[in-house]
SETORLO-548048 format. One record per residue (C-alpha): residue number from 1; residue in one letter; x, y, z. Coordinates in nm, 3 decimals. Layout:
! SETORLO-548048
> NUM/A/X/Y/Z
...
//
This chain:
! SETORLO-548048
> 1/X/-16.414/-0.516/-12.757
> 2/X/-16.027/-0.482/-12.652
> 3/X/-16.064/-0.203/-12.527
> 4/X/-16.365/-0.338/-12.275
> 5/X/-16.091/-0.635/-12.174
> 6/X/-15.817/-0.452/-12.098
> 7/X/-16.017/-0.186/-11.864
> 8/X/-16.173/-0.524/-11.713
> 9/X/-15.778/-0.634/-11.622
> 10/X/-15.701/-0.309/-11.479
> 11/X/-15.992/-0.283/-11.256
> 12/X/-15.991/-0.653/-11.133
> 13/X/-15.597/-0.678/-11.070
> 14/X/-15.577/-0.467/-10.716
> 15/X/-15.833/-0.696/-10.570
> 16/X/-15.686/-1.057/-10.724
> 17/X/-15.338/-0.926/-10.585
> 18/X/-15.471/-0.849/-10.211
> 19/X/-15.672/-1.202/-10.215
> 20/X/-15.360/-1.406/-10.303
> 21/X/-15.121/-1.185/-10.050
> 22/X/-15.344/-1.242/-9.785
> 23/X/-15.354/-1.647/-9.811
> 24/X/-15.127/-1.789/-9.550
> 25/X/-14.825/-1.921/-9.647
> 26/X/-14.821/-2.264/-9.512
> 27/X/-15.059/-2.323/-9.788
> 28/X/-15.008/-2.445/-10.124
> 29/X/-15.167/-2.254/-10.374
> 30/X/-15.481/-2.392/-10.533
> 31/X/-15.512/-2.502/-10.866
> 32/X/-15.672/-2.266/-11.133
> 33/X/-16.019/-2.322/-11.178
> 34/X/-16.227/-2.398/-11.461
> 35/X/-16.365/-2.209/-11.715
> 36/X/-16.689/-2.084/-11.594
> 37/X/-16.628/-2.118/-11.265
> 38/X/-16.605/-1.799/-11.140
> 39/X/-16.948/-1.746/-11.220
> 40/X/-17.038/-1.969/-10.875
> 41/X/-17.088/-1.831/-10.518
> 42/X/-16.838/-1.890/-10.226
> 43/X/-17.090/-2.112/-10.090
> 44/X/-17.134/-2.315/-10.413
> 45/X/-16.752/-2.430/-10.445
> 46/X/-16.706/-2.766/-10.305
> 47/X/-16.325/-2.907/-10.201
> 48/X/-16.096/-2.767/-9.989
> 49/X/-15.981/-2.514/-10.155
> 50/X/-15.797/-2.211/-10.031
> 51/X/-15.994/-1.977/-9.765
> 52/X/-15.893/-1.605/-9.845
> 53/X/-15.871/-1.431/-9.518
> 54/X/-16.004/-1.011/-9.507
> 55/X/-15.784/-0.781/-9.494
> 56/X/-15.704/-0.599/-9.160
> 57/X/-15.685/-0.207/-9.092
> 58/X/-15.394/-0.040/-8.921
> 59/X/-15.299/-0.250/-8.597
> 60/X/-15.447/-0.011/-8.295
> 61/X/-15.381/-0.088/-7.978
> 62/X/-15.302/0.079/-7.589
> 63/X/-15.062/-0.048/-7.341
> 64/X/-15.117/-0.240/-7.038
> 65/X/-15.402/-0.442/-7.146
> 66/X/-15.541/-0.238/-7.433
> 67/X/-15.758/-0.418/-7.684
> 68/X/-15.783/-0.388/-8.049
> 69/X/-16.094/-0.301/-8.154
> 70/X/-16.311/-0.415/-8.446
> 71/X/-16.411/-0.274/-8.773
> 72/X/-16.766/-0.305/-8.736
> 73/X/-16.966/-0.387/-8.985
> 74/X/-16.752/-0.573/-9.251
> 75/X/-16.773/-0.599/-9.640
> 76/X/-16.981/-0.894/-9.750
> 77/X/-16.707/-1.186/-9.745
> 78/X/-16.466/-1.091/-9.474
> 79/X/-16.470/-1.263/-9.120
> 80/X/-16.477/-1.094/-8.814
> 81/X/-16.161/-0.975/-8.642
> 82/X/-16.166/-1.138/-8.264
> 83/X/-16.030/-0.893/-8.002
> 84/X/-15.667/-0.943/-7.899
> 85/X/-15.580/-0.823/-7.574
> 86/X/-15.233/-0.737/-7.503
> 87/X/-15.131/-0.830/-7.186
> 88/X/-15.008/-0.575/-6.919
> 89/X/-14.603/-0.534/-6.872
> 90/X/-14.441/-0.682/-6.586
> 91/X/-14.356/-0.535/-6.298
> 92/X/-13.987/-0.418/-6.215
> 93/X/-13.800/-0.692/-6.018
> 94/X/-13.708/-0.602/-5.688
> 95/X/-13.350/-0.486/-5.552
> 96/X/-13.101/-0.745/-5.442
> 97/X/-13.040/-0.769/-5.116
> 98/X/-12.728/-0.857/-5.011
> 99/X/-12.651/-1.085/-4.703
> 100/X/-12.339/-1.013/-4.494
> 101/X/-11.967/-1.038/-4.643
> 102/X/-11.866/-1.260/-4.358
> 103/X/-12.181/-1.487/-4.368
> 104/X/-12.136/-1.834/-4.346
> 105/X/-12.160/-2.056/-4.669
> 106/X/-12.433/-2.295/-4.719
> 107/X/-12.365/-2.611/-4.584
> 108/X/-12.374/-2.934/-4.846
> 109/X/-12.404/-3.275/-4.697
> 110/X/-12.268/-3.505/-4.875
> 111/X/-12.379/-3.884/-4.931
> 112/X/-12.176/-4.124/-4.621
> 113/X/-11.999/-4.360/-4.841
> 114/X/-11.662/-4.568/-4.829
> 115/X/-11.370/-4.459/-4.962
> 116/X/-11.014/-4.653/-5.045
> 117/X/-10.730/-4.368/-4.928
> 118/X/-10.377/-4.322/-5.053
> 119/X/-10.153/-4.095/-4.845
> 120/X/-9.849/-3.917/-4.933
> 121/X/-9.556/-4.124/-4.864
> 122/X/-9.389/-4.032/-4.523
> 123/X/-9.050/-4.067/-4.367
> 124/X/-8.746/-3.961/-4.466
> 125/X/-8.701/-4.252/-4.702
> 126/X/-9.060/-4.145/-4.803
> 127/X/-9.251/-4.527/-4.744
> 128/X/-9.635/-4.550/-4.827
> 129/X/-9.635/-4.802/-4.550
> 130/X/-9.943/-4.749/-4.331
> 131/X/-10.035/-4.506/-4.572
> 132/X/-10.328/-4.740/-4.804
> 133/X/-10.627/-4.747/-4.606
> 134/X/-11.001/-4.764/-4.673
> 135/X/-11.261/-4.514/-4.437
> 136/X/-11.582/-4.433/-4.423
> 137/X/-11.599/-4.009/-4.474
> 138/X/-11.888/-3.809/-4.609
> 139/X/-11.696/-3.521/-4.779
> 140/X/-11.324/-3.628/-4.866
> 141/X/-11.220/-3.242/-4.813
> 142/X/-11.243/-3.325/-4.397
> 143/X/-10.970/-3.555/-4.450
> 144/X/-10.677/-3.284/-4.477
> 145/X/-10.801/-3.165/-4.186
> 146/X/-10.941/-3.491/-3.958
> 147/X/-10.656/-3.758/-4.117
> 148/X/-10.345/-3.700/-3.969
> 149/X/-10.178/-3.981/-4.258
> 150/X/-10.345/-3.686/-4.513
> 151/X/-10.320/-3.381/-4.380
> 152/X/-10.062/-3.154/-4.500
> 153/X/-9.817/-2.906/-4.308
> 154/X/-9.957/-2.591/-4.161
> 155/X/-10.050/-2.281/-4.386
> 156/X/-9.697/-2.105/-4.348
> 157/X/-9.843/-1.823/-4.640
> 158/X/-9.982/-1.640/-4.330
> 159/X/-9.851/-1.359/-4.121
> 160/X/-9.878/-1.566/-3.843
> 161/X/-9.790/-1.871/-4.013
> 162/X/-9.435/-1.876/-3.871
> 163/X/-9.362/-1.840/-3.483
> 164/X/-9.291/-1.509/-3.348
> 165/X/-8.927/-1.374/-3.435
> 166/X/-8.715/-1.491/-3.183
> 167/X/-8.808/-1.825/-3.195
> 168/X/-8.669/-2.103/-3.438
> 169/X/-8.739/-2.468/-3.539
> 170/X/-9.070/-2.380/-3.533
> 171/X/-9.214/-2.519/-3.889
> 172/X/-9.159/-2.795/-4.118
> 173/X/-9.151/-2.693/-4.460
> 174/X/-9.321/-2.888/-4.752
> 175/X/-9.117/-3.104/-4.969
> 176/X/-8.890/-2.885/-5.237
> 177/X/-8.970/-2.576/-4.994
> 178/X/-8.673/-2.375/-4.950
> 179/X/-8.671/-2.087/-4.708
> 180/X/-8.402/-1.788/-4.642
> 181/X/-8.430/-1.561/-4.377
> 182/X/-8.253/-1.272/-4.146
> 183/X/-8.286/-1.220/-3.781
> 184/X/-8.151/-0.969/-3.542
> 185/X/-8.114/-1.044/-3.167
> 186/X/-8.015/-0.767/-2.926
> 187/X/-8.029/-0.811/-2.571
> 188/X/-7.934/-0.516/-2.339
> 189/X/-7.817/-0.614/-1.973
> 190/X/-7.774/-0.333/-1.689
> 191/X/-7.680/-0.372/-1.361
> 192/X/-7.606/-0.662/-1.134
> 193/X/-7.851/-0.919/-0.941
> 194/X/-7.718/-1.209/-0.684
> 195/X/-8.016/-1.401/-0.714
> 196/X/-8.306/-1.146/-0.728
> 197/X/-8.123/-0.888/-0.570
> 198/X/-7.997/-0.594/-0.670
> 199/X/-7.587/-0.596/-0.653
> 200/X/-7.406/-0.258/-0.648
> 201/X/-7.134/-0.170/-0.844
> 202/X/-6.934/-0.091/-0.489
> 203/X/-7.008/-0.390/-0.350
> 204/X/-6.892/-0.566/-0.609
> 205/X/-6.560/-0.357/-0.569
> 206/X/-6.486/-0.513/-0.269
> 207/X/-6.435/-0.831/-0.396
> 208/X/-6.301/-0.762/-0.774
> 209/X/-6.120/-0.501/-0.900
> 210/X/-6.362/-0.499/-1.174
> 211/X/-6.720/-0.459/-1.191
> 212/X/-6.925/-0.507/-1.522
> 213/X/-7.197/-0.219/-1.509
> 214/X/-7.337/-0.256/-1.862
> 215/X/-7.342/-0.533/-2.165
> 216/X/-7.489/-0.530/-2.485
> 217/X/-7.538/-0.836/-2.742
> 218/X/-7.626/-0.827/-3.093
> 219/X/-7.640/-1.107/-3.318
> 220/X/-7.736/-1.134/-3.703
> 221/X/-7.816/-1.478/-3.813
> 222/X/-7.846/-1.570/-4.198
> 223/X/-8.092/-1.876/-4.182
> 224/X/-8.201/-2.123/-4.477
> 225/X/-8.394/-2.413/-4.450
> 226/X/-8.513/-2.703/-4.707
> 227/X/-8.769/-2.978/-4.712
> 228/X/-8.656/-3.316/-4.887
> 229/X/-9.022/-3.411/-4.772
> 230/X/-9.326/-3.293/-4.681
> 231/X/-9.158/-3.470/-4.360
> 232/X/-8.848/-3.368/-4.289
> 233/X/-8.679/-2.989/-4.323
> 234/X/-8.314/-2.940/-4.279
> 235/X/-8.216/-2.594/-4.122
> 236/X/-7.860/-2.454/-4.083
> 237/X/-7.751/-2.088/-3.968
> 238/X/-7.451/-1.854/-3.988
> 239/X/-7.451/-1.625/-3.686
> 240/X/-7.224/-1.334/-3.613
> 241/X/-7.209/-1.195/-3.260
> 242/X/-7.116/-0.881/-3.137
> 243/X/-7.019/-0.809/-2.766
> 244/X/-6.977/-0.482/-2.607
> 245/X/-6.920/-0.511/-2.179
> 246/X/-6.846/-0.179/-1.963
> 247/X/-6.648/-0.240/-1.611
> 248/X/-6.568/0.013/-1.394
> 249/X/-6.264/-0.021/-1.176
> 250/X/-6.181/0.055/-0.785
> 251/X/-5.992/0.385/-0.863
> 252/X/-6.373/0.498/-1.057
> 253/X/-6.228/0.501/-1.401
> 254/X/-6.433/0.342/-1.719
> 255/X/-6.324/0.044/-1.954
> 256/X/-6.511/-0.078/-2.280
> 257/X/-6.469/-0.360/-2.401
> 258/X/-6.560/-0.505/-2.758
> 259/X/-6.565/-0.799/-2.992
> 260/X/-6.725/-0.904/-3.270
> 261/X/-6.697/-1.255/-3.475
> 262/X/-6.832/-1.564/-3.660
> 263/X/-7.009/-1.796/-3.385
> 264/X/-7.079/-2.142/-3.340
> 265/X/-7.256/-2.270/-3.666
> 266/X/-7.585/-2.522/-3.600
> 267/X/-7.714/-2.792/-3.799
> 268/X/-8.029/-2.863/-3.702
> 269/X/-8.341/-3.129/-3.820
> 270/X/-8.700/-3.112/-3.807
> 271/X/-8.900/-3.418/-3.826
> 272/X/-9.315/-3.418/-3.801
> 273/X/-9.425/-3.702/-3.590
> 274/X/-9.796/-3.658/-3.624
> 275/X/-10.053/-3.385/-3.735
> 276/X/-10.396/-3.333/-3.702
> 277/X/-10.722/-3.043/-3.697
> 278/X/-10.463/-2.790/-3.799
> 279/X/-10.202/-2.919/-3.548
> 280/X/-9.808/-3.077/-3.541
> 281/X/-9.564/-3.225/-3.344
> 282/X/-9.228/-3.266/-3.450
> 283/X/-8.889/-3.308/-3.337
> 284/X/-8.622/-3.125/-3.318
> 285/X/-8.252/-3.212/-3.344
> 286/X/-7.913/-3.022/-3.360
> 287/X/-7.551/-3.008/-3.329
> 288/X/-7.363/-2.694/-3.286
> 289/X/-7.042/-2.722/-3.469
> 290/X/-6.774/-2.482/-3.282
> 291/X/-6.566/-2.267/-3.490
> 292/X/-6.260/-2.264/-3.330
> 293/X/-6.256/-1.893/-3.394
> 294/X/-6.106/-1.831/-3.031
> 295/X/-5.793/-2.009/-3.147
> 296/X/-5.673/-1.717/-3.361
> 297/X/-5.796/-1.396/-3.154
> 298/X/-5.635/-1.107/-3.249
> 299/X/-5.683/-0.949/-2.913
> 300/X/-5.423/-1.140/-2.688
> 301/X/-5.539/-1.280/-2.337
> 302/X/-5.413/-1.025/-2.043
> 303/X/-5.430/-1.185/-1.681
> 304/X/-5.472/-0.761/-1.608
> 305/X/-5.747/-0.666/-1.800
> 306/X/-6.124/-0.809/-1.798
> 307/X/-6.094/-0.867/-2.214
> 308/X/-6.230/-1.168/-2.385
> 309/X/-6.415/-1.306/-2.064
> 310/X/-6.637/-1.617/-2.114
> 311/X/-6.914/-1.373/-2.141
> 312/X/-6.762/-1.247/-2.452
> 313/X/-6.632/-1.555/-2.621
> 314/X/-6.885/-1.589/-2.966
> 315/X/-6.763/-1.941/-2.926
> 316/X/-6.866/-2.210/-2.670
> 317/X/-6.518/-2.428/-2.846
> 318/X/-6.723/-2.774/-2.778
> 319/X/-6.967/-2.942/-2.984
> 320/X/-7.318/-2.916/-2.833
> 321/X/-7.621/-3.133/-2.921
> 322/X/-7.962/-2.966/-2.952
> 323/X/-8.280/-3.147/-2.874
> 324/X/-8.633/-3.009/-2.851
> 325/X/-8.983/-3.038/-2.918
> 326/X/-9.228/-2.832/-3.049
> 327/X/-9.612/-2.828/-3.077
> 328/X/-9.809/-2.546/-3.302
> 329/X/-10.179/-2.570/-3.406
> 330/X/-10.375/-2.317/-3.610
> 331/X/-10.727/-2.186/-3.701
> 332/X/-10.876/-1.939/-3.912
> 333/X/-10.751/-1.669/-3.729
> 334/X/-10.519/-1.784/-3.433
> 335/X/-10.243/-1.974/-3.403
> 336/X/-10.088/-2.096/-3.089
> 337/X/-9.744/-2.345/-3.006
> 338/X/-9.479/-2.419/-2.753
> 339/X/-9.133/-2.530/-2.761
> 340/X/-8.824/-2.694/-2.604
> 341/X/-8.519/-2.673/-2.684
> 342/X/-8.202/-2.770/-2.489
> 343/X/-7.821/-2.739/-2.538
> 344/X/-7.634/-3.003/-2.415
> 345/X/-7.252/-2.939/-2.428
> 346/X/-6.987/-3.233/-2.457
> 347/X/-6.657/-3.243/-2.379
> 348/X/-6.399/-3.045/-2.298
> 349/X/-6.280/-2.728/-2.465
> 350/X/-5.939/-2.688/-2.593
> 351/X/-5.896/-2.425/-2.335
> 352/X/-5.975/-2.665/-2.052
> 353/X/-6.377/-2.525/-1.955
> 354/X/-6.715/-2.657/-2.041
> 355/X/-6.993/-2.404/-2.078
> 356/X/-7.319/-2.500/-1.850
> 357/X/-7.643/-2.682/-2.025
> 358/X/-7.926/-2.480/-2.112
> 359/X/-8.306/-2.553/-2.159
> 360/X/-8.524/-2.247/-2.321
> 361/X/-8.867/-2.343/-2.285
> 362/X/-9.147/-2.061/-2.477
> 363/X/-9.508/-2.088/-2.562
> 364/X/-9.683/-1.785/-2.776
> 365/X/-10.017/-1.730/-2.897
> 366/X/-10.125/-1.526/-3.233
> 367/X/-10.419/-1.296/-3.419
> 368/X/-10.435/-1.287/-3.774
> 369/X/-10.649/-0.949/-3.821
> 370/X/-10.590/-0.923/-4.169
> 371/X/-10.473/-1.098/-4.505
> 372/X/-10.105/-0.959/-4.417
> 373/X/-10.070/-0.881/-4.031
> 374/X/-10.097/-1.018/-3.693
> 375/X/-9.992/-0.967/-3.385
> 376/X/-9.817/-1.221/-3.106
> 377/X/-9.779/-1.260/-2.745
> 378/X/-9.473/-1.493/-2.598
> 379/X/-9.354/-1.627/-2.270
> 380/X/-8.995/-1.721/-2.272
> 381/X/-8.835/-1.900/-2.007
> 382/X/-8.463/-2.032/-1.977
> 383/X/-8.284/-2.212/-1.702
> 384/X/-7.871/-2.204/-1.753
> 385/X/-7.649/-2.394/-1.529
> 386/X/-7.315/-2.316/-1.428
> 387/X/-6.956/-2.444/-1.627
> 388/X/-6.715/-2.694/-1.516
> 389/X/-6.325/-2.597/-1.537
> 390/X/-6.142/-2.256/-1.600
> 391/X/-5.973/-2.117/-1.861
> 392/X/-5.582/-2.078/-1.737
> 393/X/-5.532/-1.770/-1.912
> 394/X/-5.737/-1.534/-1.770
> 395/X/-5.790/-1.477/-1.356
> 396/X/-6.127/-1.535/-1.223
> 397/X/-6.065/-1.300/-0.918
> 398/X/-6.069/-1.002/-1.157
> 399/X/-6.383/-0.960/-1.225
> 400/X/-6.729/-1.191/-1.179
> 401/X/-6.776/-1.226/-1.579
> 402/X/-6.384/-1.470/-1.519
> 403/X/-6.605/-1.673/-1.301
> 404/X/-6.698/-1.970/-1.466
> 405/X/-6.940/-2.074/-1.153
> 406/X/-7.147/-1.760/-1.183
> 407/X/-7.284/-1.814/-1.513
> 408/X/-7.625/-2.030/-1.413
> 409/X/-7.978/-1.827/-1.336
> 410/X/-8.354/-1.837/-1.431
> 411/X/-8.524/-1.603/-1.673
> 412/X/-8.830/-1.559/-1.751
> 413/X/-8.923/-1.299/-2.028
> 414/X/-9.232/-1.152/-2.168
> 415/X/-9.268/-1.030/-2.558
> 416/X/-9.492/-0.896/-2.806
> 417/X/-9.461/-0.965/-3.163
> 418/X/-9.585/-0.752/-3.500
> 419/X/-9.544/-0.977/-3.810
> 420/X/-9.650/-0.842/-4.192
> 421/X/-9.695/-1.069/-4.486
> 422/X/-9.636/-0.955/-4.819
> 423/X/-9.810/-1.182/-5.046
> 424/X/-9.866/-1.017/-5.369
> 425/X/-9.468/-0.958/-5.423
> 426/X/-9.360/-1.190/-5.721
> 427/X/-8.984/-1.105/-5.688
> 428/X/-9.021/-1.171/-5.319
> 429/X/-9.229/-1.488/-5.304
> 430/X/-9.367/-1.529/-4.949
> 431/X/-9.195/-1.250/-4.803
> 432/X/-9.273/-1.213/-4.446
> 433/X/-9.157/-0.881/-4.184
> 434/X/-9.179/-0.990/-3.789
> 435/X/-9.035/-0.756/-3.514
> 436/X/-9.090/-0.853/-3.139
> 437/X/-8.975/-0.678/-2.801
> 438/X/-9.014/-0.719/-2.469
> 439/X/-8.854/-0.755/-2.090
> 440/X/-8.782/-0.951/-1.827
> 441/X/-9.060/-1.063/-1.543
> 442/X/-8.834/-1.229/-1.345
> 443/X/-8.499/-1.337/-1.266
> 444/X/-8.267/-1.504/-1.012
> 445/X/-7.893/-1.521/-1.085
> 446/X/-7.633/-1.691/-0.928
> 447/X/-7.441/-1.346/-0.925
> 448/X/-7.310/-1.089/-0.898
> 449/X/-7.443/-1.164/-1.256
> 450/X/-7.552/-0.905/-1.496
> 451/X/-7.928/-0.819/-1.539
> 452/X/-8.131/-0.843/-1.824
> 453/X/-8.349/-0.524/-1.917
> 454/X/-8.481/-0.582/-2.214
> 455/X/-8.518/-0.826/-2.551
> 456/X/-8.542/-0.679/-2.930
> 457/X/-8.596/-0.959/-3.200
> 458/X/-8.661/-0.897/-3.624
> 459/X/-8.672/-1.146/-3.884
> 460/X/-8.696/-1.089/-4.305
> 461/X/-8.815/-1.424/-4.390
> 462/X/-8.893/-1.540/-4.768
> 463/X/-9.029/-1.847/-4.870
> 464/X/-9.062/-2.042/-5.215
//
């Protein structure tokens, strides 16, 4: 009889273990049933008691929308499998396609509503008078460039953010801005004019014993400016001038003549008075303090020789104001301005002469073609008027450059700028390369007066 049960155990197990594996598992297992019970059909037990569910064959199935098919006929007490289709894989996504780099972006209107506005303080005492306001705006990013009491100082971290390289005062630097730069001037002269004529050397010779043929004038300025405000920059420069003048005399020989020194030092001011859509005004103000440099020249005045004529003097020995104007304005990828600038001398020399006022008047014009260069075009006009006095040391019928009444003319120049920014240069923060040459279109001299031929300007500027 033990033997009987324990062969009953071993046979029954397998299929006890598959019924309770296959119950789901959210289920709590049902309680164990009565003795006796087991003797009653499926259909017989009453409650709700735990449904067994069949066991499945091997999963069989086929890509994109296979089905798994049935077992057929079933053993008694299994349910029927349902068909499961498996749905069909997507399809690949199509490429990207990319718009243009220089597309425009989207454009996000903004809700119209009313804002209360604080400006930066302005001035040179740096008031917030005027600058509390409420407006009406519908993105606040149009006010740095519609709001004049908002808007900051031109983008100077552009190749063509400064003027081309002979011109200066044309920026105002942000506040705690400081800026250092180095500029070379050269003009070359050759040849006479008396007016817009061409003067000979031997007609000159009838008049002078001297005749200037030839003059060269170099100049290299160390520059630094700083902004106490976003308002106001303060500029001041160190030139040192070099002058080189060739004369031929009556009997055909050849005389050079050379000097080279510290010249007149300017302080000058720039002050915005209003900016706007990319655009400034400001004013500029200067005095040229004279060095007095001429007062201990090595090379002694000779009433015989043409040396250390007023054309060679690197000082003008009075103090000169300097007014001007300037207007620049700048897009995306121009930028445009204009300037003027006079020198107004006062006073009387120590040596008894007055140099003649000035006014240099220039407008230029820029393309930014990439992050780092751009090119320039300039006009450049001057008007110079004649000095007052004469020097007693030296004898204005030796040659025309003693004259102090045939120093006045018109000029009008033409130039063309190259100018390379070199952003990415941490040692040299906002190091900027400009080089511009160029001629004269036109010219009338009260001469004989030597002739411009043409203009060479660089400047090494870095900003931080």
């Amino acid at each position: 009889m033990i033997r009987s049960l324990l062969w009953a155990i071993v046979l029954g197990f397998p299929g006890l273990a598959g019924q309770v594996a296959a119950q789901p598992s959210s289920r709590r297992a049902a309680p164990p049933a009565a003795p006796g019970a087991a003797a009653k059909s499926k259909s017989e037990v009453v409650g709700p008691g735990p449904e067994l569910l069949p066991r499945r064959g091997p999963f069989q199935a086929t890509l994109e929308g296979g089905e798994l098919p049935s077992r057929g006929r079933l053993d008694a007490g299994e349910q029927s499998l349902e068909t499961i289709t498996v749905p069909p894989q997507p399809p690949e996504p199509p490429p990207p396609r990319w718009g243009a780099l220089d597309a425009a972006a989207p454009v996000v209107e903004f809700p119209l509503r009313e804002y209360d506005v604080v400006g930066p303080a302005r001035g040179v005492f740096q008031s917030y008078a005027g600058q509390v306001y409420r407006r009406r705006i519908r993105d606040p990013n149009t006010l740095l460039a519609d709001d004049y009491r908002i808007n900051a100082p031109i983008n100077l971290q552009r190749p063509d953010g400064l003027a081309p390289a002979g011109v200066l005062g044309d920026h105002t630097l942000k506040s705690s801005q400081f800026l250092i730069s180095w500029r070379y001037n050269m003009a070359a002269f050759d040849g006479d004019l008396s007016g817009t004529h061409t003067v000979s050397p031997a007609t000159i010779l009838g008049a002078f014993p001297y005749a200037p043929t030839r003059e060269t004038v170099q100049q290299h300025v160390v520059l630094m400016e700083y902004s106490p405000t976003d308002d106001l920059t303060m500029m001041i420069r160190l030139p040192f001038q070099e002058f080189d003048i060739d004369y031929v005399n009556q009997a055909g020989g050849q005389i050079h003549t050379a000097k080279t020194d510290l010249g007149d030092i300017p302080i000058t001011a720039m002050y915005a008075l209003k900016r706007w859509n990319g655009q400034q005004i400001h004013l500029n103000f200067g005095l040229s303090i004279p060095t007095g440099l001429i007062d201990t020249l090595s090379d002694p005045f000779v009433l015989t020789s043409p040396n250390l004529s007023y054309w060679q003097r690197p000082s003008s020995t009075t103090w000169d104001l300097l007014p001007g104007l300037t207007y620049t304005g700048q897009s995306d990828r121009w930028s445009w301005g204009a300037q003027t600038i006079g020198t107004v001398r006062m006073g009387m020399g120590r040596y008894h002469y007055r140099l003649g006022d000035q006014v240099d008047m220039t407008t230029w014009v820029a393309r930014r073609w990439t992050r780092g260069m751009s090119t320039s075009a300039r006009l450049d006009g001057q008007v110079f008027t004649n000095g007052h006095g004469a020097d007693p040391n030296i004898d204005p019928n030796l040659t025309p450059t003693n004259r102090i009444n045939l120093m006045g003319g018109r000029r009008l120049d033409l130039l063309f700028g190259l100018n390379y920014y070199l952003p990415d240069r941490p040692r040299l923060p906002g190091s900027r390369l400009a080089i511009e040459s160029g001629f004269p279109i036109y010219q009338s001299l009260d001469g004989p007066q030597l002739r411009a031929s043409w203009l060479l300007n660089a400047s090494w500027n870095i900003l931080w």
